[in-house]
N, C-alpha and C positions, 0 to 999 in steps of 0.2 A: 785162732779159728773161732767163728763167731758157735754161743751154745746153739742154734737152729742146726749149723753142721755136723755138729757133733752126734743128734742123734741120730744122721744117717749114716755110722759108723758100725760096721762091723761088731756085735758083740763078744768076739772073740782076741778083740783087737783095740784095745781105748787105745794106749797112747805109745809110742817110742821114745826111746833113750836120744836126747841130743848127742852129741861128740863130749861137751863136757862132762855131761852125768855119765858117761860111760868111764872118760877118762875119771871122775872122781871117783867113782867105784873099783876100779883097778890098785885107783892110789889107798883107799883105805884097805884095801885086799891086802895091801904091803906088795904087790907087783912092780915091777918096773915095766913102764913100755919099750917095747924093741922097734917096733911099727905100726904106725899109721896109714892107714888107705882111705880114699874119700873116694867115692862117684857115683854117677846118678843112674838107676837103672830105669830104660823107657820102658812104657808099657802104655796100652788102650784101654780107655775107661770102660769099656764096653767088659773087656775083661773082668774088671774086678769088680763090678757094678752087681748085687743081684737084682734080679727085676722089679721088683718092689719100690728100689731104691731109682733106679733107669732116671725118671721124667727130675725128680727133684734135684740127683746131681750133676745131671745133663745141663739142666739149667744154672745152678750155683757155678762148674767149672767154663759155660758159656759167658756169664757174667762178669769171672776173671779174666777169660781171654778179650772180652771185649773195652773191661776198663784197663789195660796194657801193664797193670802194675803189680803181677804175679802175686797175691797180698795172698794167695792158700802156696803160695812157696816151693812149687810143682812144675813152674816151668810149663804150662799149659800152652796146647796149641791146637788148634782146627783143620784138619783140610779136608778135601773135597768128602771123603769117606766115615772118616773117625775122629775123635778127639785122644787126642794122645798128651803125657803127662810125664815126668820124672819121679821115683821115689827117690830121694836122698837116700845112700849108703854109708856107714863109716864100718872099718873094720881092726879093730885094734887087735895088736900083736904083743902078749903079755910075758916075762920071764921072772921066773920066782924062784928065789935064793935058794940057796942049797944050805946054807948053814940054817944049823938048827935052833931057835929061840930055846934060851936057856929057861927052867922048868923050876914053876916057883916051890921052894921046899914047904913042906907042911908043917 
């Protein structure tokens, strides 16, 4: 994402975990995964948009749909009403040993 988009992010909200930082985080956790899920939940920009924000990302996600090469990675589309989008979901399923790491003696 280019820095111009970035400041019209949510200050509540910089960035997300890809699937491997997530999955590498589990692994240093000492977790094992049990399951993996991926999917994309739809939503309208209009929704997550506040208005301050409206005209600038209206523009930026018009510009994706019109160069056809999804390059903000959202799955961006137009119709007659709204412009609608995908957030990537991943959701991992973690299980942690039951035995207990031995306790180093003083």
């Amino acid at each position: 994402m280019r820095q111009s988009d970035r400041t019209l992010r949510d200050p509540s909200h910089t960035s997300a975990l890809t699937l491997h930082q997530l999955q590498s985080l589990g692994t240093k956790a000492g977790l094992s995964p049990v399951m993996t899920h991926q999917y994309r939940l739809e939503s309208r920009l209009q929704d997550q948009v506040a208005p301050e924000n409206w005209c600038a990302l209206k523009a930026m996600f018009a510009e994706d749909i019109a160069g056809g090469q999804d390059r903000l990675g959202m799955g961006a589309w137009e119709d007659a009403e709204r412009i609608h989008f995908y957030f990537p979901v991943s959701i991992v399923v973690w299980s942690k040993s039951m035995q207990e790491e031995p306790r180093a003696r003083s």
